[in-house]
LUMLO-734715 format. One line per field, with one value per residue (C-alpha): residue in three letters; residue number from 1; y, z, x. Coordinates in Angstrom, 2 decimals. Each point is the difference from the previous one (the first is absolute). Example, Ala and Ser with C-alpha at 12.3 -4.5 7.8 and 13.67 -1.06 7.14 Angstrom:
<sites>
residu [ALA:SER]
num [1:2]
y [-4.50:3.44]
z [7.80:-0.66]
x [12.30:1.37]
</sites>
This chain:
<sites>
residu [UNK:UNK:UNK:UNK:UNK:UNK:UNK:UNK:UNK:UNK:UNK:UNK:UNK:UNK:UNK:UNK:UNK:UNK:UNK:UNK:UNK:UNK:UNK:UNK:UNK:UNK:UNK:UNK:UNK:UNK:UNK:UNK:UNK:UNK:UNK:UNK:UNK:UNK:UNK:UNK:UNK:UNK:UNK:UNK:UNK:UNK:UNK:UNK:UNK:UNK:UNK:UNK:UNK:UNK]
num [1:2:3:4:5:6:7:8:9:10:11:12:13:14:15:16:17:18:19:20:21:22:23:24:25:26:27:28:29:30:31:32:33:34:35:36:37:38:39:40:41:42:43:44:45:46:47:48:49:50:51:52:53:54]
y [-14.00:-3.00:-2.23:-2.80:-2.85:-1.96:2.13:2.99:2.74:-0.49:-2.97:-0.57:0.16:-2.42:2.40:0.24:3.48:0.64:0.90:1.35:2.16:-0.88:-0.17:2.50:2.45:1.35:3.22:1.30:3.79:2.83:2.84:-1.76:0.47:2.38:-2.66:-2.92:1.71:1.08:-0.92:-3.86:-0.76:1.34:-2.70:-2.58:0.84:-0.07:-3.71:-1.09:-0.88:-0.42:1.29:2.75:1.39:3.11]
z [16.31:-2.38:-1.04:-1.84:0.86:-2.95:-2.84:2.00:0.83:3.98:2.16:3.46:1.71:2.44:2.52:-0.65:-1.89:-3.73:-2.47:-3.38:-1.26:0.37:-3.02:2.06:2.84:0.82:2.32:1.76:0.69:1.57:1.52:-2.56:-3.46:-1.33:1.83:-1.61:-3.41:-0.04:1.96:0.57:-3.30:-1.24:2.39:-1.14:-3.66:0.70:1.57:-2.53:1.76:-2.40:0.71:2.49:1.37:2.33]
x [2.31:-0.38:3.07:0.33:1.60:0.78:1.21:-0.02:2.94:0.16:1.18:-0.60:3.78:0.59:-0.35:-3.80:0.78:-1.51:2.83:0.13:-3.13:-3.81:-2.58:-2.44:-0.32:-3.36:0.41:-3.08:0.74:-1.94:2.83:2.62:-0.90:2.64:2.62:-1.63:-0.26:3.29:2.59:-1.13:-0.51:3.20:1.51:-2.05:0.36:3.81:-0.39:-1.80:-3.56:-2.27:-3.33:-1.18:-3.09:-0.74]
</sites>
């Protein structure tokens, strides 16, 4: 995952937790691809992350 701190859509909470969408996810898949493909990025399209590789 990459986010950007200034200027970017996610905050650390003060919890430690990230919040709000990332710029990119990078999934490495083998058994998963249809998953990743499909049903993940249909999540992160709807949360508005901005870039992903499978």
């Amino acid at each position: 995952m990459l986010r950007i701190e200034n200027g970017g859509q996610s905050i650390i909470s003060e919890d430690g937790y990230v919040e709000g969408a990332l710029e990119l996810i990078v999934q490495i898949a083998a058994r998963s691809v249809s998953i990743d493909v499909n049903d993940r990025l249909k999540v992160y399209r709807r949360n508005q992350v901005q870039e992903y590789l499978v």
